[in-house]
C-alpha positions as CSV (number, residue, x, y, z in Angstrom):
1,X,57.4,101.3,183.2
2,X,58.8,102.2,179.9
3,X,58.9,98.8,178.0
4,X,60.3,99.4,174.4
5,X,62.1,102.8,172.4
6,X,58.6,103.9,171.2
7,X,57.4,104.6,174.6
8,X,60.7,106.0,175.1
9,X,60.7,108.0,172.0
10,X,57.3,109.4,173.1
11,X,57.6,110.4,176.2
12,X,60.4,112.5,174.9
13,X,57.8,114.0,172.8
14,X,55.9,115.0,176.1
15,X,59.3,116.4,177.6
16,X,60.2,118.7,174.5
17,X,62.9,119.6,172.9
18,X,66.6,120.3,174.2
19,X,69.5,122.2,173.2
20,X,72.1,119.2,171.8
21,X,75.0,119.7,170.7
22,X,76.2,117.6,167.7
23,X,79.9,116.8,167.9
24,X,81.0,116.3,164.0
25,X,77.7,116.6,162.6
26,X,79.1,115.2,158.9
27,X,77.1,112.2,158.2
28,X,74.4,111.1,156.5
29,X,72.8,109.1,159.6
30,X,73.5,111.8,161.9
31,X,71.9,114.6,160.0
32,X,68.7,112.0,159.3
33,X,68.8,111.5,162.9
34,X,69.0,115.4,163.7
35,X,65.7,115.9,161.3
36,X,63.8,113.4,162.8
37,X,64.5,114.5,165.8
38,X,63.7,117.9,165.3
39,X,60.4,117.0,163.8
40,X,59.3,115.2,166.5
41,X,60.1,118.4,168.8
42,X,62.7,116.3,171.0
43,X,65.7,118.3,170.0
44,X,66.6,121.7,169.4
45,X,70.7,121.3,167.5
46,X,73.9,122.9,167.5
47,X,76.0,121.6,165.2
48,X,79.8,121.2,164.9
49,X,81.7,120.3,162.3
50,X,83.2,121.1,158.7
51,X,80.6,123.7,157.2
52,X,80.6,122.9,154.0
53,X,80.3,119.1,154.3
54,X,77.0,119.6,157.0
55,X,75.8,122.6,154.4
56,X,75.3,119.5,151.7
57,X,74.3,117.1,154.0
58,X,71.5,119.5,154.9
59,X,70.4,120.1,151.5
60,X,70.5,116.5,150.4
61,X,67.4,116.0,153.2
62,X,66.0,118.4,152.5
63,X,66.4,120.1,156.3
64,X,66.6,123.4,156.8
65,X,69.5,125.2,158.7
66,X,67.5,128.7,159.0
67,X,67.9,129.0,163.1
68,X,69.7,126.1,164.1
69,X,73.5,127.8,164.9
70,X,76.6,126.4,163.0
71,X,79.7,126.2,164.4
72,X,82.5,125.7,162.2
73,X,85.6,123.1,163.2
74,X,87.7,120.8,160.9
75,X,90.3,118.6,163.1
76,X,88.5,116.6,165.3
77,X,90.4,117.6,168.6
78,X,88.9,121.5,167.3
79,X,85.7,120.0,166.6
80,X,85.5,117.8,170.6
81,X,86.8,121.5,172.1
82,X,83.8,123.5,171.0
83,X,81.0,121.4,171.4
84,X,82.4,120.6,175.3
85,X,82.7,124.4,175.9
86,X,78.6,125.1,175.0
87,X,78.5,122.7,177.2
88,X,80.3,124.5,179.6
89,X,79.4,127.7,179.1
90,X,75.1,126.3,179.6
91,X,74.7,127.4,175.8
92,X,73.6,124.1,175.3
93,X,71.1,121.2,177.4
94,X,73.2,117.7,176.2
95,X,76.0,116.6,173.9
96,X,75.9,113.9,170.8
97,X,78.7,112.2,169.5
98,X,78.8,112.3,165.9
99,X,82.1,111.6,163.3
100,X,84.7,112.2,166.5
101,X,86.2,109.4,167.9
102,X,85.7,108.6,171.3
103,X,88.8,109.1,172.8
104,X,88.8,112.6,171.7
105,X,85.5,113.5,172.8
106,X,86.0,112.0,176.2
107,X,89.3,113.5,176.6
108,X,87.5,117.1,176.1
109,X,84.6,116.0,178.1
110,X,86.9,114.7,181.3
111,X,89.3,118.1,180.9
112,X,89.4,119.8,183.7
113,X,88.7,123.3,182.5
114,X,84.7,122.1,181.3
115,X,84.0,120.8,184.8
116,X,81.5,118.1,182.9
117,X,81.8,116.2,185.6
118,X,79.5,114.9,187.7
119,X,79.7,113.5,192.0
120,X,80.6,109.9,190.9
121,X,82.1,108.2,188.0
122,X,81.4,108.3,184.3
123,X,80.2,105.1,182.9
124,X,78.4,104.2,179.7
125,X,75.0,102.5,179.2
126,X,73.6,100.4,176.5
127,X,69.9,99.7,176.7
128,X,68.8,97.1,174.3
129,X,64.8,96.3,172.7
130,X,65.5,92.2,171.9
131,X,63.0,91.0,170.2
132,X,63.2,87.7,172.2
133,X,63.2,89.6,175.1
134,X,60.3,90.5,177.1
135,X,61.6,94.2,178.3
136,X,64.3,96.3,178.0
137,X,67.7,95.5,178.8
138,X,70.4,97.5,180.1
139,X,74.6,96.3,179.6
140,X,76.9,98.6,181.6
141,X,79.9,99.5,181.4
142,X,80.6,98.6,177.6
143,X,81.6,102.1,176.5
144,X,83.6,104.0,179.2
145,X,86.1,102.4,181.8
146,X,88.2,99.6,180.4
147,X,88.5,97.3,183.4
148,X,86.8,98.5,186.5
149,X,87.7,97.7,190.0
150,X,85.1,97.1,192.5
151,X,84.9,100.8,193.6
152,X,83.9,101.6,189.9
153,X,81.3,99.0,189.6
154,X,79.8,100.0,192.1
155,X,79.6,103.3,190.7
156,X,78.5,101.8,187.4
157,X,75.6,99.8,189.0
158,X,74.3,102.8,190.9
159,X,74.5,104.9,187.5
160,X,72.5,102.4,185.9
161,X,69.9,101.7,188.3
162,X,69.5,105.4,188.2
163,X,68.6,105.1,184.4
164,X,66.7,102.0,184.7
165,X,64.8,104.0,187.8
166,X,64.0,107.1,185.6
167,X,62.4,104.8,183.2
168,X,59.6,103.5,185.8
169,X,60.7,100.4,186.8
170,X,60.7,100.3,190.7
171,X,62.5,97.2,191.4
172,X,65.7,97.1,188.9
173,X,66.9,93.3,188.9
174,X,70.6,93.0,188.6
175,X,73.1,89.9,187.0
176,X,76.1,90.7,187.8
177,X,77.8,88.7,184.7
178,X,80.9,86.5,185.3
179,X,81.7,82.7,183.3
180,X,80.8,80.4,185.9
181,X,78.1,81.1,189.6
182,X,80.8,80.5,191.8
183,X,83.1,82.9,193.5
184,X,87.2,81.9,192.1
185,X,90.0,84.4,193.5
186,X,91.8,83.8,190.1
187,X,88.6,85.0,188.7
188,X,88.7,88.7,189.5
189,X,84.8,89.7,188.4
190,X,83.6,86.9,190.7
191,X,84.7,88.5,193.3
192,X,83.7,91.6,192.5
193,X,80.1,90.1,191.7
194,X,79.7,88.7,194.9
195,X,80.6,91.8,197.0
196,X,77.8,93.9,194.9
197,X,75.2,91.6,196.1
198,X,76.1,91.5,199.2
199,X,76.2,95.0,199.3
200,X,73.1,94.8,198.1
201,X,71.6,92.7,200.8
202,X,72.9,95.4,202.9
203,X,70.9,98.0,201.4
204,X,73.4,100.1,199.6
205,X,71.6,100.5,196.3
206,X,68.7,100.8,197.5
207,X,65.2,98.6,196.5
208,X,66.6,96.5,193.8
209,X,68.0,93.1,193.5
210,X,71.4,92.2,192.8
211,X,72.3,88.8,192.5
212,X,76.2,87.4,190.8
213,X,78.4,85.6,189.8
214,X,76.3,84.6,187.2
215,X,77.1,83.2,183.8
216,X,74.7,84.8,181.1
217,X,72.7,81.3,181.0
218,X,71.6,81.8,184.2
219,X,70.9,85.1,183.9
220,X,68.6,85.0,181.1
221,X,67.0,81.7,180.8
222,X,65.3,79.7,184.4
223,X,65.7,76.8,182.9
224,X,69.0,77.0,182.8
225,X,69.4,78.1,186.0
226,X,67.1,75.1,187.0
227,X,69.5,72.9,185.0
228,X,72.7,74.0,186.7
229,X,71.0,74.0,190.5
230,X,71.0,77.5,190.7
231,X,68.0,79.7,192.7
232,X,67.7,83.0,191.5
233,X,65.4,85.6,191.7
234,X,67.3,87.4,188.7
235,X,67.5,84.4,186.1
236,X,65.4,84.9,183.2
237,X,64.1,88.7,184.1
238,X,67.4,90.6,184.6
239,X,66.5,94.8,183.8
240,X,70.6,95.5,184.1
241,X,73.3,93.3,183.6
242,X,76.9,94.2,184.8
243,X,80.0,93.1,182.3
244,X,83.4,92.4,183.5
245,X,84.9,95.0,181.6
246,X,84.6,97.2,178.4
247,X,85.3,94.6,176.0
248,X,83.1,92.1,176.7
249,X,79.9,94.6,177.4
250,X,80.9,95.9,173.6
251,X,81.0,92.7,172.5
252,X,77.7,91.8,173.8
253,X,75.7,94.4,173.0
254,X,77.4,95.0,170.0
255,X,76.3,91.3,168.8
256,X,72.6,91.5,170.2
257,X,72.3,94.4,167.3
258,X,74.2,92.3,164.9
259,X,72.7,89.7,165.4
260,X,69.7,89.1,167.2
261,X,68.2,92.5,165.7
262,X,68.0,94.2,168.9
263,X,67.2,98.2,168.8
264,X,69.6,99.9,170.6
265,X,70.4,103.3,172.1
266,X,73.4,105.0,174.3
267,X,74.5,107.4,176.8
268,X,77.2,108.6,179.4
269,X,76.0,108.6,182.5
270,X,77.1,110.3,185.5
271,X,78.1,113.7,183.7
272,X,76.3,116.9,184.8
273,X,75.0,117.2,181.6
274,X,73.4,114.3,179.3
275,X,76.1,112.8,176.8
276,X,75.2,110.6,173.9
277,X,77.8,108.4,172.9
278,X,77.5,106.5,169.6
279,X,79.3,104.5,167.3
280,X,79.7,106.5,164.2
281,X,78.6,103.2,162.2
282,X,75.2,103.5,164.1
283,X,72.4,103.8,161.5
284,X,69.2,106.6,162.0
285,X,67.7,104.9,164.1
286,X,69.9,103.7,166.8
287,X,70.6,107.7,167.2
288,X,67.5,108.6,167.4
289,X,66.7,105.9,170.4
290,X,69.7,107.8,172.1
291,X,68.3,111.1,172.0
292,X,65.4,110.3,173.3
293,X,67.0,108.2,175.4
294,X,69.4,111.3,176.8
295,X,66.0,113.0,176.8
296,X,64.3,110.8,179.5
297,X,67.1,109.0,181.5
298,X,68.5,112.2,183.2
């Protein structure tokens, strides 16, 4: 089992490198990022994006663009269009956000004419290195679908067990996240939390264990969960946590960076091809963790 982003970073190494297309490749982090990368043979770029600007960004660090192709786009809707169509057209392996905004990458990733998409839903994966945490954790969806139903979260779970799976660990525990442990019909992701673990018990995710409502107390800390009279095989050793809905899982992981110094790294799951999704404030080193990330979870 993969326990922290060097062991992720290295088995990446062992994997080699990919063809990854960089959407809106002007920024200092991202090109950084893209050097690294390349020097530690886990990516082979494409880049997209105002020429000029990536030309000086390239010669500020010093990396050389002899061999790596350049694709030339200046609105960002331009910029999204291209780097979905290599995609498309197998010219290149996985995609990486860079300065486009989400919206307009997603809406060139979900068109219709790419055919990106995958059997189930799209959803977006955070995994997390918490210092105060003894493994990796995974928060889903904070990225992706704004308020899922219970049809999506199911689709969201199973896309990140299979992520959680790919990384080695056998048993993926599961808190489905909610304010309080008990089930309130005014309090929609209770419900919700109590039909995945009984779905669950049923065997429709396979060997894992999925346990919810809980409150993030329970979920990370026994004692609490001792405290509030709770019995959980989850509380204090969750792999995957499941968020009521985009804001709060962007919120989360968002402040476990901030924060609590967490290293973090993201992806798209569920595409037919490996998408990293960023923020474009992300520094180096969160990118890099994605690549490698996209490299081994897929």
């Amino acid at each position: 089992m993969l326990r922290n982003f060097a062991e992720i970073r290295e088995q990446a190494k062992k994997r080699g490198h990919g063809r990854i297309v960089v959407a809106g490749a002007e920024g200092t982090a991202i090109m950084e990022a893209v050097k690294q990368a390349c020097a530690d043979g886990v990516m082979q770029p494409i880049l997209v994006g105002r020429k000029e600007i990536i030309e000086k960004l390239a010669q500020d660090i010093n990396l050389s663009l002899a061999g790596i192709p350049l694709y030339t786009g200046n609105k960002e809707s331009e910029i999204a269009d291209i780097s979905v169509k290599l995609l498309h057209e197998n010219k290149a392996d996985g995609l990486m956000k860079g300065k486009v905004s989400t919206p307009v990458l997603l809406k060139a990733i979900l068109s219709k004419k790419y055919n990106l998409r995958g059997s189930g839903l799209l959803s977006h994966i955070a995994l997390l290195e918490i210092p105060s945490y003894h493994k990796l954790l995974l928060i889903t969806d904070g990225g992706m679908v704004i308020r899922p139903n219970l049809e999506q979260k199911i689709e969201i779970l199973k896309n990140g067990l299979q992520v959680m799976r790919s990384l080695g660990v056998v048993q993926p525990k599961v808190a489905v996240l909610a304010a309080i442990e008990k089930v309130n019909p005014e309090m929609e992701e209770t419900v919700h939390a109590a039909h995945l673990a009984e779905l669950s018990q049923k065997g429709e995710f396979g060997d894992c264990v999925v346990e919810g409502p809980l409150a993030v107390d329970v979920a990370l800390s026994q004692e609490a969960a001792k405290i509030k009279g709770v019995s959980s095989r989850v509380s204090g050793d969750p792999d995957i946590m499941i968020v009521p809905d985009i804001a709060s899982g962007n919120i989360f992981a968002k402040g476990l960076w901030h924060l609590a110094g967490a290293k973090i790294g993201g992806l798209i799951v569920g595409a037919r091809k490996p998408v990293i999704l960023l923020s474009r404030s992300d520094n180096t080193e969160t990118k890099l963790n994605s690549i490698a990330l996209g490299a081994v979870a897929n």
